[in-house]
BAVEX-347548 format. One line per field, with one value per atom (N, C-alpha, C, O, CB): x, y, z; atom name; chain; residue number from 1. Coordinates in steps of 0.2 Angstrom, whole numbers, plus 5000, padded with zeros to 4 digits. Glycine has a CB too. Layout:
<rs>
c1: [X, ...]
c2: [Y, ...]
c3: [Z, ...]
atomo: [CA, ...]
cadena: [A, ...]
num: [NUM, ...]
</rs>
This chain:
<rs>
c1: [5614, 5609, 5609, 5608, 5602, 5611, 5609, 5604, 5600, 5611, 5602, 5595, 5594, 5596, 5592, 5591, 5590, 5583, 5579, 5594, 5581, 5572, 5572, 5576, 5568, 5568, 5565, 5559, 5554, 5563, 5560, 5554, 5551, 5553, 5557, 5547, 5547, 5544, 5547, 5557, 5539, 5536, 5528, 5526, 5535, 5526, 5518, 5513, 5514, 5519, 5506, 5504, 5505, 5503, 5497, 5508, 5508, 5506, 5506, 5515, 5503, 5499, 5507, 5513, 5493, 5503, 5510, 5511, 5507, 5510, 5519, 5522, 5525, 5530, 5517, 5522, 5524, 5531, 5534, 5520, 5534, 5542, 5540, 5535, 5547, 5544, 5546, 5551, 5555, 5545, 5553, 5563, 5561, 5556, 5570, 5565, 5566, 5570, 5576, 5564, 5569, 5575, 5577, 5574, 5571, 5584, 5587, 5590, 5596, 5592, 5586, 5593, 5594, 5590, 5593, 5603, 5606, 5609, 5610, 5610, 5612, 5613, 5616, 5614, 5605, 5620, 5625, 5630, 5631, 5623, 5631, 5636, 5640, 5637, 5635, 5645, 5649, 5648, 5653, 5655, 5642, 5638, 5645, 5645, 5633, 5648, 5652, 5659, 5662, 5654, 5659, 5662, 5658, 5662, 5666, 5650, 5646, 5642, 5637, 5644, 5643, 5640, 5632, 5630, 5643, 5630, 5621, 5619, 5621, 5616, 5613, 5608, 5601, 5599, 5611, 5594, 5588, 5588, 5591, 5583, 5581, 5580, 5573, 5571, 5585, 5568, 5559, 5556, 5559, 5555, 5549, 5546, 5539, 5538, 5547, 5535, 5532, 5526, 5527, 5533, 5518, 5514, 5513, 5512, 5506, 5514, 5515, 5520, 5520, 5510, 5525, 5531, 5539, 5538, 5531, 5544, 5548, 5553, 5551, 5554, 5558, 5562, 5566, 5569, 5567, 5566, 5569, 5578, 5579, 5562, 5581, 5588, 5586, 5585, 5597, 5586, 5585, 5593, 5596, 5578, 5595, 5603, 5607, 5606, 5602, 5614, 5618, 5622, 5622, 5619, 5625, 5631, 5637, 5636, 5627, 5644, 5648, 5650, 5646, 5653, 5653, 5655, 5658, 5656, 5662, 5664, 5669, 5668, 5667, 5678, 5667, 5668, 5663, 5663, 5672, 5658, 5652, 5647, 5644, 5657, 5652, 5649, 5644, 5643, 5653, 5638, 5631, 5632, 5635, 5625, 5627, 5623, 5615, 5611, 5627, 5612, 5604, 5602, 5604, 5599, 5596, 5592, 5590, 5591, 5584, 5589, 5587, 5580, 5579, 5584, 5577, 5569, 5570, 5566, 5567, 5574, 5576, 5580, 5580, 5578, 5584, 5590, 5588, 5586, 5594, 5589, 5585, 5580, 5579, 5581, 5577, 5572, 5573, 5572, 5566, 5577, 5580, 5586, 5590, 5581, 5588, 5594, 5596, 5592, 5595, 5602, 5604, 5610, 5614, 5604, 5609, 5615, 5614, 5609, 5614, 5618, 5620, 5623, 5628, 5623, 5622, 5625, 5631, 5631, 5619, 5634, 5639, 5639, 5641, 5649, 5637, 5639, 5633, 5633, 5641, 5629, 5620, 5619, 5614, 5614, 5623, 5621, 5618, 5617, 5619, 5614, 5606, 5608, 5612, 5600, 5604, 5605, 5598, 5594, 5606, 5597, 5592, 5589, 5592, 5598, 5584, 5582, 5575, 5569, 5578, 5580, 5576, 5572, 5576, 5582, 5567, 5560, 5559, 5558, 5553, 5559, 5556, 5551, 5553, 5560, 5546, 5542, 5541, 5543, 5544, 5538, 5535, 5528, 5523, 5533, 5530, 5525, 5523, 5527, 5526, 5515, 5513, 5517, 5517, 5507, 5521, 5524, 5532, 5536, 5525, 5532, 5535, 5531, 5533, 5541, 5526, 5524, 5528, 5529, 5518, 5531, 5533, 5533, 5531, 5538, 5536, 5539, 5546, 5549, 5538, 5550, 5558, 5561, 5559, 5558, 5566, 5569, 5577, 5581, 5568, 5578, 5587, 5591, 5589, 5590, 5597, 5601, 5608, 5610, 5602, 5612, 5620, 5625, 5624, 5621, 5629, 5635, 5641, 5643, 5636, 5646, 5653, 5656, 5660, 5656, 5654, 5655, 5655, 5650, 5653, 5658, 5662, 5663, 5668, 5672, 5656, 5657, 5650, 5645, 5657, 5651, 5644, 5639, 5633, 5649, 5644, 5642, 5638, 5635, 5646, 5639, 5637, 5627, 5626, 5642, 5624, 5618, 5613, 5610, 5616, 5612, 5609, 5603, 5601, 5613, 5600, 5591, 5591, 5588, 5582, 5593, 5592, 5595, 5601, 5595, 5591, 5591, 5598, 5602, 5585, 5598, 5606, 5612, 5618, 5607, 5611, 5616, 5619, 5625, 5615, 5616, 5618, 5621, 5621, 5610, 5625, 5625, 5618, 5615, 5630, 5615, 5610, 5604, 5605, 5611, 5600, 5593, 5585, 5583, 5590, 5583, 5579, 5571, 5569, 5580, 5568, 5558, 5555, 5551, 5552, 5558, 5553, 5552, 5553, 5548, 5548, 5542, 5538, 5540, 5544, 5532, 5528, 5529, 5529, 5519, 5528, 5526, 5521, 5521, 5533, 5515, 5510, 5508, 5505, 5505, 5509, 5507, 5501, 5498, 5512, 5499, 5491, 5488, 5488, 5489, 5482, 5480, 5471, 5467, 5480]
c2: [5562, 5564, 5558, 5552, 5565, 5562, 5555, 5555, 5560, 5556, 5547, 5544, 5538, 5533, 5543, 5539, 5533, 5532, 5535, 5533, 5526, 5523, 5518, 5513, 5519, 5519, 5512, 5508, 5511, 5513, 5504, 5497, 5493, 5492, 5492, 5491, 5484, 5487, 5486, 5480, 5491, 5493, 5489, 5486, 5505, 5490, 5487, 5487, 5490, 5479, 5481, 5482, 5473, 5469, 5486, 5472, 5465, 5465, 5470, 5463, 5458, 5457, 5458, 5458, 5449, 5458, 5457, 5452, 5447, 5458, 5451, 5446, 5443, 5441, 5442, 5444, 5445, 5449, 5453, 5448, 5447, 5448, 5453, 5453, 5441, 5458, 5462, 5463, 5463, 5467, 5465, 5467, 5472, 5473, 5461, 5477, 5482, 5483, 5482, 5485, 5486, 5488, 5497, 5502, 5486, 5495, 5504, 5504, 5503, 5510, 5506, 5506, 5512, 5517, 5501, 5513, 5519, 5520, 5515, 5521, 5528, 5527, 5535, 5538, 5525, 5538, 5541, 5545, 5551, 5545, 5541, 5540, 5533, 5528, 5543, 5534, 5528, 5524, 5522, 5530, 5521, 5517, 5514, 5516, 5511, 5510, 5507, 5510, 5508, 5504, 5519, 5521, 5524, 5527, 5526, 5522, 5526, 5522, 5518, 5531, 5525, 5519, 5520, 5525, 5516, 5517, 5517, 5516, 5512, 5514, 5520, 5518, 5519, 5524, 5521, 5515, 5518, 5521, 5521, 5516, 5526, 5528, 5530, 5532, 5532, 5530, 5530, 5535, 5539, 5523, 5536, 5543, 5536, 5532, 5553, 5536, 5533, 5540, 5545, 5526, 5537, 5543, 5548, 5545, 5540, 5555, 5560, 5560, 5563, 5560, 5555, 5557, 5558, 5559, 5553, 5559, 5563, 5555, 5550, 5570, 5557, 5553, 5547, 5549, 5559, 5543, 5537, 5534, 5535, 5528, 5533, 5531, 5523, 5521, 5536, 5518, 5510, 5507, 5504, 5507, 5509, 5503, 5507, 5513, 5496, 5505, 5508, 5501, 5495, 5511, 5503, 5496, 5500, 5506, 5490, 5497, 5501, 5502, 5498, 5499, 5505, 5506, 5496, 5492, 5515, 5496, 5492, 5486, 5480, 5497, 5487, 5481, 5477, 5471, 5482, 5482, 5477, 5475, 5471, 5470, 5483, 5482, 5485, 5489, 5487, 5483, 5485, 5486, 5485, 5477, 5491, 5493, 5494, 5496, 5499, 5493, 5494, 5496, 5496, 5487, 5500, 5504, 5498, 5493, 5508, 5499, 5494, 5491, 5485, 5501, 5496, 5495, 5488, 5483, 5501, 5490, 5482, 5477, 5474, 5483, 5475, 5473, 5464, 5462, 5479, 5461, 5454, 5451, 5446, 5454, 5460, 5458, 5458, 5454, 5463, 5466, 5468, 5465, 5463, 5474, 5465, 5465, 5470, 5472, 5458, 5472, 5475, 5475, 5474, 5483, 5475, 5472, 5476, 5479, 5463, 5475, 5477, 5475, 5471, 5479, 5476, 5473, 5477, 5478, 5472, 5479, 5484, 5483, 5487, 5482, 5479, 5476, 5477, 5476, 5467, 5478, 5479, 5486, 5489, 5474, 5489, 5495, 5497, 5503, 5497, 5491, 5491, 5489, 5485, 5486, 5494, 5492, 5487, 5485, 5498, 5485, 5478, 5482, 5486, 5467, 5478, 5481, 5474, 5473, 5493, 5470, 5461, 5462, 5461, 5453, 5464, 5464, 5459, 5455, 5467, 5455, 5450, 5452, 5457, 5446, 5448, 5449, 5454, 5457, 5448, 5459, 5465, 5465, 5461, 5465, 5472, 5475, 5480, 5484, 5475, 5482, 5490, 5494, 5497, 5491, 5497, 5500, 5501, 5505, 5499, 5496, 5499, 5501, 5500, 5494, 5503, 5506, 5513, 5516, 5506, 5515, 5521, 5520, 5516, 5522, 5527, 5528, 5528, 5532, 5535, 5524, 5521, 5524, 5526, 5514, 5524, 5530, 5527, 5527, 5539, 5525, 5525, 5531, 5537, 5521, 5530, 5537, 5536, 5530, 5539, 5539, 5538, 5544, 5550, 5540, 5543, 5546, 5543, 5537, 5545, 5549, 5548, 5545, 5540, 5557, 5546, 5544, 5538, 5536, 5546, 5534, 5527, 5526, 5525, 5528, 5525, 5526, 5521, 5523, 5534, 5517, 5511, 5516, 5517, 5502, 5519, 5523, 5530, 5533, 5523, 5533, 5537, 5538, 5538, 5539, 5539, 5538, 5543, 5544, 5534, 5548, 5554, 5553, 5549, 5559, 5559, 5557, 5563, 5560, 5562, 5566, 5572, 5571, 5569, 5576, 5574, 5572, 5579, 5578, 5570, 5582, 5587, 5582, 5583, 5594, 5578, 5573, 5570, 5569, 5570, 5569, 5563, 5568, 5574, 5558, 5563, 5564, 5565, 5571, 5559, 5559, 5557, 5555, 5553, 5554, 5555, 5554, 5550, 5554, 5564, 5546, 5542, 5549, 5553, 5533, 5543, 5546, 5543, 5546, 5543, 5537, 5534, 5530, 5528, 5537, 5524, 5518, 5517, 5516, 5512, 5516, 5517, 5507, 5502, 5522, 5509, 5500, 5500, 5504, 5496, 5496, 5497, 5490, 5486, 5499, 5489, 5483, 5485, 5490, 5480, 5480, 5479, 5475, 5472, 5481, 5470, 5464, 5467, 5463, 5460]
c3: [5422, 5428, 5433, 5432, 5425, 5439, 5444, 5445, 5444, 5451, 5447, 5450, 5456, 5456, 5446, 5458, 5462, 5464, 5469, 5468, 5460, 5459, 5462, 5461, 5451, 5469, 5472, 5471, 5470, 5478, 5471, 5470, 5475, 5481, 5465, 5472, 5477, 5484, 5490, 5478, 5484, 5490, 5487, 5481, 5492, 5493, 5493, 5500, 5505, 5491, 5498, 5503, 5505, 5501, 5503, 5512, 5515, 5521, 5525, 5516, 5524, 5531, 5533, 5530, 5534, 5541, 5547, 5547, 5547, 5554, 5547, 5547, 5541, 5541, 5549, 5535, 5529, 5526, 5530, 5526, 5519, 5517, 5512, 5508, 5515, 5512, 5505, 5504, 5509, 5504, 5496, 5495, 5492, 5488, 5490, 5494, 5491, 5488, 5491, 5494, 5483, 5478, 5477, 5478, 5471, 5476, 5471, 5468, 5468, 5474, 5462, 5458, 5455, 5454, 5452, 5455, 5455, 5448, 5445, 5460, 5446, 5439, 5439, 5444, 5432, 5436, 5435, 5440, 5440, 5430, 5444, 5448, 5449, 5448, 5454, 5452, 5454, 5459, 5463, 5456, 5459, 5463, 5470, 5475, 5457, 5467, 5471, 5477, 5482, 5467, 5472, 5478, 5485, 5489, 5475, 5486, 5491, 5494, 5492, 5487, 5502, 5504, 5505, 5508, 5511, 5503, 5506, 5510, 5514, 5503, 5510, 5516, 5517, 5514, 5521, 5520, 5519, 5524, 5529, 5518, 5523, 5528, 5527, 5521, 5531, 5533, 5531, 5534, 5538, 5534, 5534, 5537, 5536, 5532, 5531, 5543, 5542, 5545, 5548, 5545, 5542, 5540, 5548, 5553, 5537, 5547, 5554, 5558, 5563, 5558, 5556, 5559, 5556, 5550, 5563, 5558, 5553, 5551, 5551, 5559, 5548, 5545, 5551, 5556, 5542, 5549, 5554, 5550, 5544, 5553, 5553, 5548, 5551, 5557, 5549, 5545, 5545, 5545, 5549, 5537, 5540, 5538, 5534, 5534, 5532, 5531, 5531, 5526, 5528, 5538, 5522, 5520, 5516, 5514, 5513, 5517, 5516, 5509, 5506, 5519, 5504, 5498, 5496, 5492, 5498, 5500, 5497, 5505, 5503, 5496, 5509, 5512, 5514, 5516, 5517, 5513, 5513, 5523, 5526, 5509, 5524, 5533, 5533, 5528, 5539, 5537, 5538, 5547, 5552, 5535, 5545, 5551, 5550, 5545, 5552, 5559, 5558, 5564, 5570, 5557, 5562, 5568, 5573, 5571, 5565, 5579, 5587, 5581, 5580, 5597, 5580, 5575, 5572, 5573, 5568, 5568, 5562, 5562, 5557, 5556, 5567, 5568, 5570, 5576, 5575, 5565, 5565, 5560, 5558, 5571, 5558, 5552, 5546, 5541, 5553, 5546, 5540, 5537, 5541, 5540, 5531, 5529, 5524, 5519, 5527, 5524, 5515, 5514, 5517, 5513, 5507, 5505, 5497, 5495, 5505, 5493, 5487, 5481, 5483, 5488, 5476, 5469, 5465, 5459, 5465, 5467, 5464, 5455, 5451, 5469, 5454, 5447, 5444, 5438, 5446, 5445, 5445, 5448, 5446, 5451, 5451, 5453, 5457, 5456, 5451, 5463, 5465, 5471, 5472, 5462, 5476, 5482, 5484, 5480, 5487, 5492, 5491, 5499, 5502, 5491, 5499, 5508, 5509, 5508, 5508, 5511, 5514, 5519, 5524, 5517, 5521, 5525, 5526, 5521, 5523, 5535, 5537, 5542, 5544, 5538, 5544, 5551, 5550, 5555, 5558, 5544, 5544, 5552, 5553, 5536, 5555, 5558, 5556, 5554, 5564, 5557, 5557, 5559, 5554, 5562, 5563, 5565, 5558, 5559, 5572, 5553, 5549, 5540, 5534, 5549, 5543, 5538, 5537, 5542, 5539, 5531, 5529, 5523, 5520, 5530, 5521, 5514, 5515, 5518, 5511, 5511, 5510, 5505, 5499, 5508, 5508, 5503, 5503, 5508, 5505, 5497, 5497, 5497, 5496, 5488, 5499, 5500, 5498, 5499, 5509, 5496, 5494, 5497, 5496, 5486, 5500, 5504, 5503, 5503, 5511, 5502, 5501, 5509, 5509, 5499, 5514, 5519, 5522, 5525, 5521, 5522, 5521, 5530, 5533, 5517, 5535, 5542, 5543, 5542, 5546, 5545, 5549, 5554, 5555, 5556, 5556, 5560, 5559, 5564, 5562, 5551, 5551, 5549, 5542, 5550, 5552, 5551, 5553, 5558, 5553, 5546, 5547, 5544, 5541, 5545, 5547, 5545, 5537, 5532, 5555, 5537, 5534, 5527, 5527, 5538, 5519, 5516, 5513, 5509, 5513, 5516, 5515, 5517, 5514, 5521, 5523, 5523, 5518, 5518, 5525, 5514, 5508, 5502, 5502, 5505, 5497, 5492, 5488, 5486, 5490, 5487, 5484, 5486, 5492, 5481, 5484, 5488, 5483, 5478, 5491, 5484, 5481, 5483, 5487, 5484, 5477, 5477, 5482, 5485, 5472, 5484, 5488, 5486, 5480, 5488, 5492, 5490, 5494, 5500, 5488, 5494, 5500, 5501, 5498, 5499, 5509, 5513, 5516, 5521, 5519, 5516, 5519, 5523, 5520, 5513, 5531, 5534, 5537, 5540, 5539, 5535, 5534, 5534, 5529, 5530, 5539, 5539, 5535, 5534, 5548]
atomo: [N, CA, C, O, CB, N, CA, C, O, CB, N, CA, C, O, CB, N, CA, C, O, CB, N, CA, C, O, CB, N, CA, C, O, CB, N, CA, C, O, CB, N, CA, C, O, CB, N, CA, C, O, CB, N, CA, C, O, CB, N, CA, C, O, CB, N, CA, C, O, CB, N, CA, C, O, CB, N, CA, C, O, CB, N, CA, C, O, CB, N, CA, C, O, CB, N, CA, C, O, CB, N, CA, C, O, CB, N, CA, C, O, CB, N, CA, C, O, CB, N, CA, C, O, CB, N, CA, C, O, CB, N, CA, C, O, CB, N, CA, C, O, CB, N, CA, C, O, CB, N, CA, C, O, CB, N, CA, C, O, CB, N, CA, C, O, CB, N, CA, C, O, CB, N, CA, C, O, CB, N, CA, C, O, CB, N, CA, C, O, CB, N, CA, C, O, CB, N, CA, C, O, CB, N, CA, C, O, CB, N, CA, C, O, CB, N, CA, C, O, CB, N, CA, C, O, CB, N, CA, C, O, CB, N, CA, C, O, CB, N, CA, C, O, CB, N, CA, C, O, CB, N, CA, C, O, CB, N, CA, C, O, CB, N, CA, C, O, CB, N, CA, C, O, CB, N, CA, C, O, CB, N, CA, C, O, CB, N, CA, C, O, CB, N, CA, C, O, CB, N, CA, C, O, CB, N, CA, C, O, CB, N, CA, C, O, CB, N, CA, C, O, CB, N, CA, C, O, CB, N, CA, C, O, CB, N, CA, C, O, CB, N, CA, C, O, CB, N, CA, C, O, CB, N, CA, C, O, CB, N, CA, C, O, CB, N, CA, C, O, CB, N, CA, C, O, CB, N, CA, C, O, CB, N, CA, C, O, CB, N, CA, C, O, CB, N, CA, C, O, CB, N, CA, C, O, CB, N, CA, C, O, CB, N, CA, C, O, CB, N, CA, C, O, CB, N, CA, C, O, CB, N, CA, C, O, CB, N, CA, C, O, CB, N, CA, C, O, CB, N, CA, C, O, CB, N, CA, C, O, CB, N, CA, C, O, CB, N, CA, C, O, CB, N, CA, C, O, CB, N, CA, C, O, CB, N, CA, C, O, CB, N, CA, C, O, CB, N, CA, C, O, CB, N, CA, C, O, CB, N, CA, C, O, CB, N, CA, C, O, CB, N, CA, C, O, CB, N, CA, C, O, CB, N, CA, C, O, CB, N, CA, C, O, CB, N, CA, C, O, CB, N, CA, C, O, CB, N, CA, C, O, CB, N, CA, C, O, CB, N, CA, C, O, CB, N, CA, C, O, CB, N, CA, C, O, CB, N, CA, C, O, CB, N, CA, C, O, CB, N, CA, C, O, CB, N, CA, C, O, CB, N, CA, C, O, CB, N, CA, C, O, CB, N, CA, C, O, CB, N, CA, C, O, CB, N, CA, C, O, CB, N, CA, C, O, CB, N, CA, C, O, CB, N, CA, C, O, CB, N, CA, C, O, CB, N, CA, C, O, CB, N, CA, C, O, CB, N, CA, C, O, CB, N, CA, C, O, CB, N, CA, C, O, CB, N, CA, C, O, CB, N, CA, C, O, CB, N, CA, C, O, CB, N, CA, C, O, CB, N, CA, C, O, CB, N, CA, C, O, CB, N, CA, C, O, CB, N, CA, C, O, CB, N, CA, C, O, CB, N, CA, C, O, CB, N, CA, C, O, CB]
cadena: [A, A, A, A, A, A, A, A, A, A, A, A, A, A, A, A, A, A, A, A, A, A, A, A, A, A, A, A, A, A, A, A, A, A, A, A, A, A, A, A, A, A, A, A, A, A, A, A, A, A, A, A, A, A, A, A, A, A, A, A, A, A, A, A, A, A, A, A, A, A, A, A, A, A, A, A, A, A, A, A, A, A, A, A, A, A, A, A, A, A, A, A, A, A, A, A, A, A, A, A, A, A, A, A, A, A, A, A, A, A, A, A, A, A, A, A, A, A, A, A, A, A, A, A, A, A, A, A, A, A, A, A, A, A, A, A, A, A, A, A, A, A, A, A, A, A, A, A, A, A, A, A, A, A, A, A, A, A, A, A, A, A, A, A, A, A, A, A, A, A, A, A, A, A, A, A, A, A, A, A, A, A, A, A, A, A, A, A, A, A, A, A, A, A, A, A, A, A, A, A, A, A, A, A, A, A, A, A, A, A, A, A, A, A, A, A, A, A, A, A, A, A, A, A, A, A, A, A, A, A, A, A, A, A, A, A, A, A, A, A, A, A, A, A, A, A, A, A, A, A, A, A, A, A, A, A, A, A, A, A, A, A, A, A, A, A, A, A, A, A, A, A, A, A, A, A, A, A, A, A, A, A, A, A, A, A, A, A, A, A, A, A, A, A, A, A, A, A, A, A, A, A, A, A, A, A, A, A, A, A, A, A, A, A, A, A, A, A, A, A, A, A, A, A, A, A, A, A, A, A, A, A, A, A, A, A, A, A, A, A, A, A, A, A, A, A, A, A, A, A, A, A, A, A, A, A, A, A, A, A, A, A, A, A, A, A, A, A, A, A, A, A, A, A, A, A, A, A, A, A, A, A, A, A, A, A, A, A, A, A, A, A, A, A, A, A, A, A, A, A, A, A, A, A, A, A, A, A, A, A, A, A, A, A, A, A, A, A, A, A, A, A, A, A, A, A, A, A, A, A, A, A, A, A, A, A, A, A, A, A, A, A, A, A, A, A, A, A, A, A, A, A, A, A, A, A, A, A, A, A, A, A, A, A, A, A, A, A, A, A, A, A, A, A, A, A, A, A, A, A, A, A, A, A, A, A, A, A, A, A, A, A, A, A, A, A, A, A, A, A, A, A, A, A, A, A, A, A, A, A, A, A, A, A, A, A, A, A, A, A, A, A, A, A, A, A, A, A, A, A, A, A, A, A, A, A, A, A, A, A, A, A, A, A, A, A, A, A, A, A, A, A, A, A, A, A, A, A, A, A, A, A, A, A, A, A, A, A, A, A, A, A, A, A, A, A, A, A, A, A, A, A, A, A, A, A, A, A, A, A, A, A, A, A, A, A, A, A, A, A, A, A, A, A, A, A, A, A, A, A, A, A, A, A, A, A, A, A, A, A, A, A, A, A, A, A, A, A, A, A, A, A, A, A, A]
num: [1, 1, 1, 1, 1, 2, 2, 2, 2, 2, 3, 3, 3, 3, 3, 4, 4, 4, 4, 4, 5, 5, 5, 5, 5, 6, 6, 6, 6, 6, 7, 7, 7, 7, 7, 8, 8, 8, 8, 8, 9, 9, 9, 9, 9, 10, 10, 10, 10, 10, 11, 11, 11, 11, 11, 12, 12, 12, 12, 12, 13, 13, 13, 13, 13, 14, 14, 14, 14, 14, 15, 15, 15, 15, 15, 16, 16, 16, 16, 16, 17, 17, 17, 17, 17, 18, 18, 18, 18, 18, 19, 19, 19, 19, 19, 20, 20, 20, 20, 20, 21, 21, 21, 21, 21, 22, 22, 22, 22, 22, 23, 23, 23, 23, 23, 24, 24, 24, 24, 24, 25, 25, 25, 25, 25, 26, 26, 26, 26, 26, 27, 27, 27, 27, 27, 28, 28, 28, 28, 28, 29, 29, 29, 29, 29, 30, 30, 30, 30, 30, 31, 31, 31, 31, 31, 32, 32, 32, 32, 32, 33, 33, 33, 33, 33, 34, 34, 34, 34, 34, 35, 35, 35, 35, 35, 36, 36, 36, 36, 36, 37, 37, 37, 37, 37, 38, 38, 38, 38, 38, 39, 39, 39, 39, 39, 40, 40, 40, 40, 40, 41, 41, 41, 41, 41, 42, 42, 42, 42, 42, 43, 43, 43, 43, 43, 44, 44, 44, 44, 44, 45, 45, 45, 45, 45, 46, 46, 46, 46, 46, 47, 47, 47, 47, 47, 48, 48, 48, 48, 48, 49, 49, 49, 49, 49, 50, 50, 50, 50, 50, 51, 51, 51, 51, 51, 52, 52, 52, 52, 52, 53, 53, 53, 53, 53, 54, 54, 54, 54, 54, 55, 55, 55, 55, 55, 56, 56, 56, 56, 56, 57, 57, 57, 57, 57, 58, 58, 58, 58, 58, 59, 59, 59, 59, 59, 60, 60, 60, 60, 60, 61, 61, 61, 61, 61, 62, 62, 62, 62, 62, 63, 63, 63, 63, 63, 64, 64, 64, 64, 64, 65, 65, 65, 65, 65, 66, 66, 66, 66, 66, 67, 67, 67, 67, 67, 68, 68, 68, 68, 68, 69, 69, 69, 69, 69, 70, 70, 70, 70, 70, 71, 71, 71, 71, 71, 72, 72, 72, 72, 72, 73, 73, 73, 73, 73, 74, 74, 74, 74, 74, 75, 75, 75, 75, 75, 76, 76, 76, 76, 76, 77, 77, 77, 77, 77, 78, 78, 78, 78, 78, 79, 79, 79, 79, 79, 80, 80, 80, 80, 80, 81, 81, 81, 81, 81, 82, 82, 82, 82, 82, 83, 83, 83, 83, 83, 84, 84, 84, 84, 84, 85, 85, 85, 85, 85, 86, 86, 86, 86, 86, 87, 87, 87, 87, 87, 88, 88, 88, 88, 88, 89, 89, 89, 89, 89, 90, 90, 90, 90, 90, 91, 91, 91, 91, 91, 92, 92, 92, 92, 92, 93, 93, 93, 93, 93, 94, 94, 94, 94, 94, 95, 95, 95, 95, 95, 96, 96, 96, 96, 96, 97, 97, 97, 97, 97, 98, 98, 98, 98, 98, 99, 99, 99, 99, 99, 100, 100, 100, 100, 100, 101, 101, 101, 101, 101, 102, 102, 102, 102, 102, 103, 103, 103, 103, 103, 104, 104, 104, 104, 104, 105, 105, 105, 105, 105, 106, 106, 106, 106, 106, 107, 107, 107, 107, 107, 108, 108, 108, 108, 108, 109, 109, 109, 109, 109, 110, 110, 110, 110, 110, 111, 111, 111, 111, 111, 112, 112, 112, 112, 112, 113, 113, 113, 113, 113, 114, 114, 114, 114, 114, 115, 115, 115, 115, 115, 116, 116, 116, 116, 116, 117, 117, 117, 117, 117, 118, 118, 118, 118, 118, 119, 119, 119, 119, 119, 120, 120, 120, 120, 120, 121, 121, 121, 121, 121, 122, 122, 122, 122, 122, 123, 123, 123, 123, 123, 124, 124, 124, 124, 124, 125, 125, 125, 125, 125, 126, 126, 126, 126, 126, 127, 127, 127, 127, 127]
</rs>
């Protein structure tokens, strides 16, 4: 059975760090590249990042680009999502995603896009 469980959501003031976690399990974690992507409350789906299967290229939304990082553990199985300078405006629900598609570039909001698709984790900024 495939899965992919996120962690590591919570409630942090602005300005504050979280990591978020995926960890994935009956697929071939390392042939696929990941990515998150969030829905923050009444509005639709955002695509945040992106990291490659094998080489390890990243890509990020204008939104996160400075704050975020991701990155991955192929040997662990677990993808990573480094929150810095959290603002209100990234409050969502986070969701890991898995694609056969091997493109920095490709960044779709839509959960048909993907191979695979996580539960969720909620992020709550909040003073």
């Amino acid at each position: 059975e495939v899965q992919l469980v996120e962690s590591g959501g919570g409630l942090v003031q602005p300005g504050g760090s979280l990591r978020l976690s995926c960890a994935a399990s009956g697929f071939t974690f390392s042939s696929y590249g990941m990515s998150w992507v969030r829905q923050a409350p009444g509005k639709g789906l955002e695509w945040v990042s992106y990291i490659h299967s094998g080489s390890g290229s990243t890509s990020y939304a204008d939104s996160v680009k400075g704050r975020f990082t991701i990155s991955r553990d192929n040997a662990k199985n677990t993808l990573y999502l480094r929150m810095n300078s959290l603002k209100h405006e990234d409050t969502a629900v986070y969701y890991c995603a898995g694609s056969a598609m091997s493109d920095t570039n490709y960044r779709p909001i839509s959960p048909g896009a993907y191979n695979y698709w996580g539960q969720g984790t909620q992020v709550t900024v909040s003073s």
